[in-house]
MIKE-48367 format. One record per residue: x, z, y negated of N, C-alpha, C in turn; residue number from 0. Coordinates in Angstrom, 1 decimal, m for minus. Each point is the difference from the previous one (the first is absolute). Example, Ala and Ser with C-alpha at 12.3 -4.5 7.8 and 13.67 -1.06 7.14 Angstrom:
PT     n.X     n.Z     n.Y    ca.X    ca.Z    ca.Y     c.X     c.Z     c.Y  seq
PT    13.2     7.8     5.7    m0.9     0.0    m1.2     0.9     0.0    m1.2    0
PT    m0.4    m0.7    m1.1     0.9     0.0    m1.1    m0.8     0.8    m1.1    1
//
This chain:
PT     n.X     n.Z     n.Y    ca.X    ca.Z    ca.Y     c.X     c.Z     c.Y  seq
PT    20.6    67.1   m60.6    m0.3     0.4    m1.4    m1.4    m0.7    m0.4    0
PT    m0.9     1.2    m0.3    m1.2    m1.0    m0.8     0.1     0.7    m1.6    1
PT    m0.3    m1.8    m0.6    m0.1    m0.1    m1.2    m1.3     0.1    m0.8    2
PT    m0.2     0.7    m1.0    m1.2    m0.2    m0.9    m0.1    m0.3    m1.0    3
PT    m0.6    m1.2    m0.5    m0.7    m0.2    m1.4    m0.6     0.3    m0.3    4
PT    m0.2     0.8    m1.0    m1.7     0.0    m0.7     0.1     0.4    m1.9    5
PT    m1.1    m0.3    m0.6    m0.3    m0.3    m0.7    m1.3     1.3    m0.4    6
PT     0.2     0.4    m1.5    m1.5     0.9    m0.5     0.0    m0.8    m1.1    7
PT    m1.2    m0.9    m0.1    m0.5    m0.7    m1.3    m1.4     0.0    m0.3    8
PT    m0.2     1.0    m1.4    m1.1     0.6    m0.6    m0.8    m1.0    m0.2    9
PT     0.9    m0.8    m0.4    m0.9    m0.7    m1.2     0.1    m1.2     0.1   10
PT    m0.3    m1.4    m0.5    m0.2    m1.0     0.3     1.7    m0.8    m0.9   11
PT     0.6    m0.8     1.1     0.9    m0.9     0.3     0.6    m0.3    m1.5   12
PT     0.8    m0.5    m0.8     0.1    m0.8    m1.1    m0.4    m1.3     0.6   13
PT    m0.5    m1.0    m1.0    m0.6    m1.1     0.4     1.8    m0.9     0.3   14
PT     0.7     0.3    m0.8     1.1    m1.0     0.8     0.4     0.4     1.0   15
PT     0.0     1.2     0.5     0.6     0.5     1.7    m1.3     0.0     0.6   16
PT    m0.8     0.0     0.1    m1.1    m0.7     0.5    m0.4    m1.2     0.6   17
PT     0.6    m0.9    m1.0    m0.4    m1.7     0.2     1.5     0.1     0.7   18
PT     1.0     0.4    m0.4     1.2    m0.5     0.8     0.1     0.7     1.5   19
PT    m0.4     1.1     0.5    m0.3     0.4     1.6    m1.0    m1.0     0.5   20
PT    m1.2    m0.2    m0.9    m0.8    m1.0     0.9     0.6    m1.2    m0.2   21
PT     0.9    m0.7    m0.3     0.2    m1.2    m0.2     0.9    m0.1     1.4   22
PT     0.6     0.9     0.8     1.2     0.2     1.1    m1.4    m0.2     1.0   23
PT    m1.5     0.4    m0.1    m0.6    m0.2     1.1    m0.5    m1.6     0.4   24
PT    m0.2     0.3     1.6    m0.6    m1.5     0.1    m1.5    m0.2    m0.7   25
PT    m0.2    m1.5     0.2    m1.3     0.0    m0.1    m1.1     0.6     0.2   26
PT     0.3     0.4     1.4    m1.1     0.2     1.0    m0.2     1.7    m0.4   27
PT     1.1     1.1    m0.4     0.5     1.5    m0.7    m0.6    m0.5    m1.1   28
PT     0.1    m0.8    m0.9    m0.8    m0.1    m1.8    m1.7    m0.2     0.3   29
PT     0.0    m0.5     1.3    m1.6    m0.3     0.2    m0.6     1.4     0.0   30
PT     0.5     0.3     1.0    m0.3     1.7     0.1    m0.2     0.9    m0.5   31
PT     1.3    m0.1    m1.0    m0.2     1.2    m1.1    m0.7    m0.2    m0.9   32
PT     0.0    m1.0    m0.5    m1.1    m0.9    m0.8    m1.3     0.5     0.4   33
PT    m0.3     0.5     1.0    m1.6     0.1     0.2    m0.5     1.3     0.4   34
PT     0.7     1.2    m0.4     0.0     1.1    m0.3    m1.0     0.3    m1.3   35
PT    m1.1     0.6     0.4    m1.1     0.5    m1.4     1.2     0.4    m1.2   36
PT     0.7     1.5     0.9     0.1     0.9    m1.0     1.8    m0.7    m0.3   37
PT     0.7     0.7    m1.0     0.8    m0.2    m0.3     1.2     0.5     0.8   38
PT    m0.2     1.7     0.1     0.6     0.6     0.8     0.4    m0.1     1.5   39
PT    m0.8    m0.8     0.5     0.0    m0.5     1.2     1.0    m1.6     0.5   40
PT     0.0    m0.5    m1.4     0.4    m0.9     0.1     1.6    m0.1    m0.6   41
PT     0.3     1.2    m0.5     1.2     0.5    m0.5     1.1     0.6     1.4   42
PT    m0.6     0.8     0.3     0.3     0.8     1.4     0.6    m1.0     0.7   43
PT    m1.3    m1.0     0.4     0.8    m1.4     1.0     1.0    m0.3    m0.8   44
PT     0.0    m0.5    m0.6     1.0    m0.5    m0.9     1.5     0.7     0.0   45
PT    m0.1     1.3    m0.2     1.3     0.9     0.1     0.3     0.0     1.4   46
PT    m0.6     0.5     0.7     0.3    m0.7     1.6     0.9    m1.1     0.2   47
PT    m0.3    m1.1    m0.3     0.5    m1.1     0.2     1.9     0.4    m0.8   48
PT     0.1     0.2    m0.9     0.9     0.0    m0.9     0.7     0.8     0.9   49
PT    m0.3     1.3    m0.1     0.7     1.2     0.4     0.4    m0.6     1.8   50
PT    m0.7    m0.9     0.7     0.8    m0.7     1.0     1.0    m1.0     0.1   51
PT    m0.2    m0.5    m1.2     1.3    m1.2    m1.0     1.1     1.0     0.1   52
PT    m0.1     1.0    m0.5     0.6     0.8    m1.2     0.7     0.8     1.2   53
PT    m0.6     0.4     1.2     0.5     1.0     1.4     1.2    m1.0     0.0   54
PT    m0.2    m1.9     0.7     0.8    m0.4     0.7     1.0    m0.3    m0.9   55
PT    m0.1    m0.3    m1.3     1.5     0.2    m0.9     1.2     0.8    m0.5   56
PT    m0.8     1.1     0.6     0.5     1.5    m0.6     0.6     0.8     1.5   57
PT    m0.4    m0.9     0.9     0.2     0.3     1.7     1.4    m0.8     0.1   58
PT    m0.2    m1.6    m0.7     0.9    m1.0     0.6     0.2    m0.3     1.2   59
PT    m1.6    m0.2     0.3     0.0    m0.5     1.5     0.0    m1.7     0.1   60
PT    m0.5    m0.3    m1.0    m0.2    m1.4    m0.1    m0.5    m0.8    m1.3   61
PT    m0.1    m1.2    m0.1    m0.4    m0.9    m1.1    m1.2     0.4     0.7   62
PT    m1.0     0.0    m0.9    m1.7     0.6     0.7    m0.8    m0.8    m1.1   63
PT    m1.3    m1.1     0.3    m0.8    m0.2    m0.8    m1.2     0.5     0.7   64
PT    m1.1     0.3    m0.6    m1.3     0.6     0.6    m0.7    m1.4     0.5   65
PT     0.8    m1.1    m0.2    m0.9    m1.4     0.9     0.8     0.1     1.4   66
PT     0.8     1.2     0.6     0.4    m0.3     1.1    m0.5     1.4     0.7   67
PT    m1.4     0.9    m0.2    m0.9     0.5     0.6    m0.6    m0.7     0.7   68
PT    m0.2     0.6     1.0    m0.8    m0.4     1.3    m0.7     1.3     0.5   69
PT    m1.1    m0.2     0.6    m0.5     1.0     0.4    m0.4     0.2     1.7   70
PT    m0.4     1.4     0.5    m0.1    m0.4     1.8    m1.9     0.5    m0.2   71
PT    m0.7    m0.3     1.3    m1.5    m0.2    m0.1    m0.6     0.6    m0.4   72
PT     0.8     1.5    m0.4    m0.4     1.1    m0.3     0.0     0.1    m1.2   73
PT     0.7    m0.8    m0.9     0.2    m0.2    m1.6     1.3     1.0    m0.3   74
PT     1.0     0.6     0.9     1.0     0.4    m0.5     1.2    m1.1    m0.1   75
PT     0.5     0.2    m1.3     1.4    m1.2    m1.1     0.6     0.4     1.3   76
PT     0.7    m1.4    m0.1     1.8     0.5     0.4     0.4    m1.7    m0.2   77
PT     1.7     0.6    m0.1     0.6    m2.0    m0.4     0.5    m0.1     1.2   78
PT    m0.7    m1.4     0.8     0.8    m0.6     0.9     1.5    m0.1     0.0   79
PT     0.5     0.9     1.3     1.7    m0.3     0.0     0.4     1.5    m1.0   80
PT    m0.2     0.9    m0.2     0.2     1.1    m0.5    m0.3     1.1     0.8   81
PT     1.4     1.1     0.1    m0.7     0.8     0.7    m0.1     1.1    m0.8   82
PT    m0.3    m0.1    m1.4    m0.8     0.8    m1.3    m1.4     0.3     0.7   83
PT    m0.1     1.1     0.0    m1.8     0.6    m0.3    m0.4     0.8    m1.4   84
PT    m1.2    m0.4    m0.2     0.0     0.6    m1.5    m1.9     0.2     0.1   85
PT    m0.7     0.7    m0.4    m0.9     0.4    m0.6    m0.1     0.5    m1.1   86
PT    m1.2    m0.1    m0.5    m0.7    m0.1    m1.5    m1.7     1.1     0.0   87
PT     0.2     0.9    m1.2    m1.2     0.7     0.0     0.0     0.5    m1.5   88
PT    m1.4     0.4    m0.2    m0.2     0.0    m1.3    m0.9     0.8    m0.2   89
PT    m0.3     1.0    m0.9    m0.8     0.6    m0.2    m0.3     0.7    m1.6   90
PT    m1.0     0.2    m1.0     0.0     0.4    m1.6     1.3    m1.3    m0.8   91
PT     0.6     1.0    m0.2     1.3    m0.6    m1.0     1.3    m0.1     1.1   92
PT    m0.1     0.0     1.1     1.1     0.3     0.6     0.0    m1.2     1.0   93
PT     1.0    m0.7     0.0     0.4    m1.0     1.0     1.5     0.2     0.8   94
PT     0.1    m0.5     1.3     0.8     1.0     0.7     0.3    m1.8     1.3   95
PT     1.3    m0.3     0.5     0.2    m1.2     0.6     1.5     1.1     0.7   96
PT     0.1    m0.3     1.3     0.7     0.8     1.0     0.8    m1.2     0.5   97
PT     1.3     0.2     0.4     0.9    m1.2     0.4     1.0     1.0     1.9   98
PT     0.0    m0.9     1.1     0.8     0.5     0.7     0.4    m0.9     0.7   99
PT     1.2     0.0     0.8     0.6    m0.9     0.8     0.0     0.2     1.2  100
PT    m0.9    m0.8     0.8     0.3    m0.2     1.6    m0.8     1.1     0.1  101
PT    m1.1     0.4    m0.3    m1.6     1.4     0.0    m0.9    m0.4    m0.1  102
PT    m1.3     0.6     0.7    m0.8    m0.3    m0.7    m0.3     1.1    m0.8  103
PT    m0.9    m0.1    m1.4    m0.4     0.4    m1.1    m1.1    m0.3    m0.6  104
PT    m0.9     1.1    m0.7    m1.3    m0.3    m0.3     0.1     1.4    m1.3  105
PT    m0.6    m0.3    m0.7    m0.1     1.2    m1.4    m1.5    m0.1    m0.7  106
PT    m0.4     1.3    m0.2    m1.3    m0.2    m0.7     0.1     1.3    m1.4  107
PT    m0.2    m0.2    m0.7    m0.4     0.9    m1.3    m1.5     0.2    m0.2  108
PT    m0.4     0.9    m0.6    m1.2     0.3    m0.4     0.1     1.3    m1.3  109
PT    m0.6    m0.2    m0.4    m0.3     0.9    m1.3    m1.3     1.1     0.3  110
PT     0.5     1.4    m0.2    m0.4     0.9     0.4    m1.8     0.0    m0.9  111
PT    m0.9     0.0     0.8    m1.7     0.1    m1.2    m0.5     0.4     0.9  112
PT    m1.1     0.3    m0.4    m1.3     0.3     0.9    m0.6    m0.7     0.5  113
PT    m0.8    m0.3     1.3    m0.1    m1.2     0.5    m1.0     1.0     1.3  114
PT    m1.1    m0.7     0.2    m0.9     0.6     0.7     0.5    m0.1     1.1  115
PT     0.3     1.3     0.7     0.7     0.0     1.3    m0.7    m0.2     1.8  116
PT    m1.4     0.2    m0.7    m0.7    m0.6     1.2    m0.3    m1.2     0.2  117
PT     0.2    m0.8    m0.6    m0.2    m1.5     0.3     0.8     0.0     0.7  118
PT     1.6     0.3     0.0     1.0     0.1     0.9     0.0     0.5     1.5  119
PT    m0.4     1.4     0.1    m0.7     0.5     1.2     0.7    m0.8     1.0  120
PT    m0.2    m1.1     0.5    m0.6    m0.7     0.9     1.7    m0.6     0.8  121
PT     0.8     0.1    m1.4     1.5    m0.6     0.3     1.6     0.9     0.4  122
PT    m1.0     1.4     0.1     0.9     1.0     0.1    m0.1     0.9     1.7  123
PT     0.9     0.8     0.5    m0.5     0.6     1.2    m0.8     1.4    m0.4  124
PT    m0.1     0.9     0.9    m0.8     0.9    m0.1     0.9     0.7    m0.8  125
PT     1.1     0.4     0.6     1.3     1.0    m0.7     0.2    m0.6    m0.9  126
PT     0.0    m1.3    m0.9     0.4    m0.5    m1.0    m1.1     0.2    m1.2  127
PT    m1.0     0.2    m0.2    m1.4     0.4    m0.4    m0.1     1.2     0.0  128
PT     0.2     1.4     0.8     0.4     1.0    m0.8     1.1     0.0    m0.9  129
PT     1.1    m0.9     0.0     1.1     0.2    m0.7    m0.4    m0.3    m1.4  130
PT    m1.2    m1.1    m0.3     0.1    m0.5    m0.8    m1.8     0.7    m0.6  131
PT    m0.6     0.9     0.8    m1.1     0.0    m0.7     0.2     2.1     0.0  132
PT     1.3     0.2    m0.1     0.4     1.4     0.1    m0.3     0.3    m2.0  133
PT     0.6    m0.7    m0.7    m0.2     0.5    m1.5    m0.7    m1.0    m0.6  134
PT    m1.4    m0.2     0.1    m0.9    m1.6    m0.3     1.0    m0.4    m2.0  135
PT     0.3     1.1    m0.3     0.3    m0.5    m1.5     1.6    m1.1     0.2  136
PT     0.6     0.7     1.0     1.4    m0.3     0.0    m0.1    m1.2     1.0  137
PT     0.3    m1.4    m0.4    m0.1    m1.0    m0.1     1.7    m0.8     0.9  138
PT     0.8     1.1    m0.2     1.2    m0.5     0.7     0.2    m0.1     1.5  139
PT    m0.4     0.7     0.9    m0.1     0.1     1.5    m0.7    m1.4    m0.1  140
PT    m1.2    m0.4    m0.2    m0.5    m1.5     0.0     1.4    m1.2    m0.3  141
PT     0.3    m0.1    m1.2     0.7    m1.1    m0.6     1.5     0.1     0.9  142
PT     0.1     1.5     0.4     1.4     0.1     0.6     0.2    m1.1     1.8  143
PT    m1.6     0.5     0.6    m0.1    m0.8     1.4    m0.5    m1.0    m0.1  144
PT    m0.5    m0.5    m1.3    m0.5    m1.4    m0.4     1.4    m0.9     0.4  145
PT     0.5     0.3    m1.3     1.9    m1.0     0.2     0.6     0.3     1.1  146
PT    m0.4     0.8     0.6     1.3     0.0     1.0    m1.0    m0.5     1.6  147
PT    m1.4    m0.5    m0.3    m0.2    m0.7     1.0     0.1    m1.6    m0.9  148
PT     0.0    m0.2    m1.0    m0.5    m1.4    m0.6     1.7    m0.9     0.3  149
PT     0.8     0.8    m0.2     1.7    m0.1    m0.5     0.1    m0.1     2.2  150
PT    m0.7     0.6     0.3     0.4    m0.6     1.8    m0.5    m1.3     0.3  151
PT    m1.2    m0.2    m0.2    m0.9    m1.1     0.3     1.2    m1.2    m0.6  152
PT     0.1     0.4    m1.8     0.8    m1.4    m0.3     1.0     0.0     0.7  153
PT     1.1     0.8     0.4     1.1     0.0     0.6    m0.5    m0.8     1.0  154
PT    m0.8     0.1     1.2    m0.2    m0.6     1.2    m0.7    m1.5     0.0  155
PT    m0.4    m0.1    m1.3    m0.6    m1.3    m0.4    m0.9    m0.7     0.6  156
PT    m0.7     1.1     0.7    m0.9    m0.6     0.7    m1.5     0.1    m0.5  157
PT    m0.4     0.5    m1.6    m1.1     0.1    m0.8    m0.8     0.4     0.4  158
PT    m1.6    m0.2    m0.2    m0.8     1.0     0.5    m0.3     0.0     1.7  159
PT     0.8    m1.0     0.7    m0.1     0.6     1.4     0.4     1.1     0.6  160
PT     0.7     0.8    m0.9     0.3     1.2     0.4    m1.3     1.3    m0.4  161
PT    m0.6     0.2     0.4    m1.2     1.2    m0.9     0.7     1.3     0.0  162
PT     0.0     0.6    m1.4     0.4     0.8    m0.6    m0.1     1.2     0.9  163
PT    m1.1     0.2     0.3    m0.4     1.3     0.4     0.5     0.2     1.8  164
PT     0.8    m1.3     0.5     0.9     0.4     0.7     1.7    m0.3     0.0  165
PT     0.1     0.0    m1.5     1.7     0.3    m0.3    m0.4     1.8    m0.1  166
PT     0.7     0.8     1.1    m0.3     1.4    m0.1     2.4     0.0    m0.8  167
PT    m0.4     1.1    m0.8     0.7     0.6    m0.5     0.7     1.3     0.4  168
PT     1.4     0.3     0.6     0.4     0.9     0.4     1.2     0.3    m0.5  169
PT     0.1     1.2    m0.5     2.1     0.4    m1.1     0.5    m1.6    m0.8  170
PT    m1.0    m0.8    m0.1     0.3    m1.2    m0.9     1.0    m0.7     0.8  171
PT    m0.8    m0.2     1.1     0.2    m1.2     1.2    m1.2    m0.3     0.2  172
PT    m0.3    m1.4     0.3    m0.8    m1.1     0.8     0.7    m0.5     0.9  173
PT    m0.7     1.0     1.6     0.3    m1.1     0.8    m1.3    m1.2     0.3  174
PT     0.8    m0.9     0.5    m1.0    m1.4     0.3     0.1    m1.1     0.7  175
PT    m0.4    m0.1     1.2     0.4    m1.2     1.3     1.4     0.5     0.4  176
PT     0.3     1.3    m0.2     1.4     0.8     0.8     0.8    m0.4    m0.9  177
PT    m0.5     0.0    m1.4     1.5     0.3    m1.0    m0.2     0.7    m1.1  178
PT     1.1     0.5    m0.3    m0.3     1.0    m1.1     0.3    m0.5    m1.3  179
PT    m1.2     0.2    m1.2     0.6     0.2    m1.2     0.5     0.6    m0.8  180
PT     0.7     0.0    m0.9    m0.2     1.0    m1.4    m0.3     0.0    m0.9  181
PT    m0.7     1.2    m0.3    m0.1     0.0    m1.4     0.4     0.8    m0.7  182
PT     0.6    m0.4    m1.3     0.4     0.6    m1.4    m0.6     0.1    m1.1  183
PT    m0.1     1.3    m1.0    m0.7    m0.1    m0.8     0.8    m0.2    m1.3  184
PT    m0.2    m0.9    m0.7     0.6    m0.8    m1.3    m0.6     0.6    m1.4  185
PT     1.3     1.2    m0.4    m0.8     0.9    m1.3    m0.1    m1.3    m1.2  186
PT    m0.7    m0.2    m0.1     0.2    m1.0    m1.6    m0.6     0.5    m1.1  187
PT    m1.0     0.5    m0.1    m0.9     0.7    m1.4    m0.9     1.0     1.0  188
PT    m0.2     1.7    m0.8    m0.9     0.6     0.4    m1.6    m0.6    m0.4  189
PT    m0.1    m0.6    m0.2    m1.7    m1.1     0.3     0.1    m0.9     0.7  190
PT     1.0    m0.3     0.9    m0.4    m0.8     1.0     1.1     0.7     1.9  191
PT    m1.0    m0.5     0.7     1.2     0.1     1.4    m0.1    m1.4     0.3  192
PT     1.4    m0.1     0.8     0.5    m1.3     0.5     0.6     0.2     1.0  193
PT    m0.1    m0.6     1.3     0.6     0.4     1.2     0.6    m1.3     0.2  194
PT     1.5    m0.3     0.9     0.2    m0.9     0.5    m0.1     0.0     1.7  195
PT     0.0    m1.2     0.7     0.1     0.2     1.5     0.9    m1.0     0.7  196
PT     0.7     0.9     0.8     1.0    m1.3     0.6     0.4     0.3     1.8  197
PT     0.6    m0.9     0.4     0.1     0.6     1.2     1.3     0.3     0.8  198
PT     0.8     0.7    m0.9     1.1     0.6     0.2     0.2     1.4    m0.7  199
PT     0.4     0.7     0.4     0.1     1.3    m0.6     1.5     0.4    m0.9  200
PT    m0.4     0.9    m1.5     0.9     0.9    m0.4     0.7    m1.3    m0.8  201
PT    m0.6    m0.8    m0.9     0.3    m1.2    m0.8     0.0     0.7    m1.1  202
PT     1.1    m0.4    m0.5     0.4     0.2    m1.8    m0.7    m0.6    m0.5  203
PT    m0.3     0.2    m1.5    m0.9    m0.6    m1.0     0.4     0.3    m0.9  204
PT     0.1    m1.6    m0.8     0.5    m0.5    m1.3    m1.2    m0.1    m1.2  205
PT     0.0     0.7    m1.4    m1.5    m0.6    m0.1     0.6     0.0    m1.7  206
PT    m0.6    m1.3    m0.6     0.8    m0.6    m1.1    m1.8     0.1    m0.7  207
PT    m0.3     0.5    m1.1    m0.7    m0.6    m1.0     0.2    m1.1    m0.7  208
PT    m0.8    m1.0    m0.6     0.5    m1.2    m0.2    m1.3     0.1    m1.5  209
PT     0.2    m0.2    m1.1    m0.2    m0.3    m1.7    m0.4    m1.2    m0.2  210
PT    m1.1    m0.6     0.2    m0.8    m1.4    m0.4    m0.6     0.3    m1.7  211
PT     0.4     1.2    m0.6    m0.6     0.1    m1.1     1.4     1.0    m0.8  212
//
């Protein structure tokens, strides 16, 4: 079973659920968020964090504090001695934290805009670039093979050593070093796509909205 949290928050935090989510982060999470220009950005993190409090209480996998993150060279979380996997993505107003047992797991969201599609070019295959340069207005074929290569990479946790433009995409499998992924597409709002990836097939999905406001 994979689980999902997420969160749609317009608007900015009340100042007491605000101070009281950041107050559950470490030092080192307040440094961070702390040094975000914009606000939105530093909100997002923020609900991230929470909405992964808030996975492992509502899961009852364990007493969980976010001082017992660890991370591997790649920069993907995991708690030593757990065999929880969870990822975190974020995109506009929408934050989204994925929970599975004994899988790996990677989730990305993005919010559907316009976005100059040739700078991209370069990350996609040949067949994937007609797919996505077939209706130049319609913006979804892009955002749709965006997440569902971004949602593999995290699953595999191996960050940008993987180059995009050879995760090739086939009936929403990645294969890769002779193993297969999947992927699933995660309806949450028609302004955004969200794919998850894991490496087991035909997994149920739990998906909980969670009210910080």
């Amino acid at each position: 079973m994979i689980s999902v949290f997420y969160s749609n928050v317009a608007q900015k935090l009340p100042v007491p659920v605000y101070n009281y989510w950041f107050a559950q982060l470490t030092p080192a999470m307040q440094q961070t968020i702390g040094s975000f220009r914009f606000w939105q950005d530093a909100q997002r993190a923020l609900i991230g964090k929470a909405l992964l409090v808030q996975g492992f209480e509502q899961l009852a996998i364990s007493s969980f504090h976010l001082s017992q993150l660890q991370y591997t060279a790649f920069n993907k979380p995991f708690v030593p001695g757990s065999p929880w996997q969870f990822n975190i993505s974020h995109s506009g107003n929408i934050v989204v934290c994925v929970f599975v047992n004994d899988l790996e797991i990677g989730i990305d969201v993005e919010e559907i805009k316009p976005i100059p599609l040739l700078d991209f070019s370069g990350l996609f295959s040949a067949r994937e670039l007609t797919l996505i340069f077939a209706k130049p207005d319609d913006f979804k074929p892009f955002y749709t093979l965006w997440t569902q290569k971004e949602a593999f990479v995290k699953a595999v946790g191996h960050g940008l050593s993987i180059p995009l433009n050879e995760v090739i995409i086939s009936k929403n499998k990645v294969l890769h070093n002779n193993e297969t992924w999947y992927l699933h597409l995660l309806p949450l709002n028609g302004q955004y796509i969200c794919h998850i990836a894991c490496n087991k097939p035909n997994q149920q999905t739990c998906v909980d909205k969670i009210k910080f406001v």
